[in-house]
N, C-alpha and C positions, 0 to 999 in steps of 0.2 A: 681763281675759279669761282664760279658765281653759282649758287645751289639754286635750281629751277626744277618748278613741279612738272614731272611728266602730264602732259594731256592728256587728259582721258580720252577715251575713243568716244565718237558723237553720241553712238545708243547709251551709250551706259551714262554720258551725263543726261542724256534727255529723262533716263528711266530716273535718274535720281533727281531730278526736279518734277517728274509729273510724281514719281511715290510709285512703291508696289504694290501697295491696297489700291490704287486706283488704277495699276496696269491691269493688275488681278479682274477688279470689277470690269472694265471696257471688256478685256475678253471674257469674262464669263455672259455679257449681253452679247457680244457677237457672237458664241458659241450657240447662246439659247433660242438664237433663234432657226438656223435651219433643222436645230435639235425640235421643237416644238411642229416646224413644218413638218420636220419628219413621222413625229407624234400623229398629223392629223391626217397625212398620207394613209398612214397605216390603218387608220381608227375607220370606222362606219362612215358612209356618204350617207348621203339624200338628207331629212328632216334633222336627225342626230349626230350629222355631220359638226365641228367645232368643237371638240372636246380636247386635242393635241392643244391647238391656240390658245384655249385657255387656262389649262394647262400649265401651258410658255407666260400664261401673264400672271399668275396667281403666283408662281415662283418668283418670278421677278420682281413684283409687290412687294413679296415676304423679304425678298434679298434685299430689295432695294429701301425698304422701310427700316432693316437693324443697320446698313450701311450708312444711313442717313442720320440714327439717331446716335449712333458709335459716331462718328465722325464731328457729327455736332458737340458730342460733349468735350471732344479731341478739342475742337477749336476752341470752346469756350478755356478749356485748363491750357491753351498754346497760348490764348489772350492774359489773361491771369498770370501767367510765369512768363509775359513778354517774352515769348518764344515766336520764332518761326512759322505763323499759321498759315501757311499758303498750300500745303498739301490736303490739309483736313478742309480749308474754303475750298478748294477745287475738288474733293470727295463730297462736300457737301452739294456742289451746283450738277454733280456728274448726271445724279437722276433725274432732275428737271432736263437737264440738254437732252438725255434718250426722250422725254414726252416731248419736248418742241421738234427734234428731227424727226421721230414718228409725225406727230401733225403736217410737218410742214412736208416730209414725203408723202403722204397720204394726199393733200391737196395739189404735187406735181406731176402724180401720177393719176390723178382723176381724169376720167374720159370725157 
């Protein structure tokens, strides 16, 4: 009899090569943003209008700014201890990829 590793089911190996810091982060940007729409819904129209959106961005800044620098240093001590760095490199690139698909949705959706 030959000892074989059961397969894991496909989400749970995907979650454990993308990392839960960085399932975590994906949804906390997906969340934030109908959270922020909802923000501006609610808030003042006319001149004062925009205070939900940004809001939505000032948070995500802040998030996205300690996610980046935690992660970097992740990677630098993964590199150093020839460890594994492929979770903390893919936390690191996560917040750039939200500014390029913002930009590049912004330019698909222009009229």
């Amino acid at each position: 009899m030959i000892d074989e590793k059961p397969e894991r089911p496909i989400l749970a190996g995907w979650i454990a090569t993308w990392g839960k810091r960085n399932l975590a982060y994906t949804v906390f940007v997906i969340l934030l943003i109908p959270l922020a729409n909802l923000l501006e819904a609610s808030g003042p129209k006319g001149p004062d209008a925009g205070g939900g959106i940004m809001l939505g961005l000032i948070v995500w800044g802040l998030v996205s700014l300690v996610f980046f620098l935690v992660n970097a240093i992740l990677l630098i001590i993964a590199l150093v201890k020839e460890r594994s760095a492929m979770k903390p490199f893919i936390a690191c690139l996560l917040p750039g990829i939200v500014i390029a698909a913002t930009l590049i949705a912004e330019e698909l959706w222009r009229p």
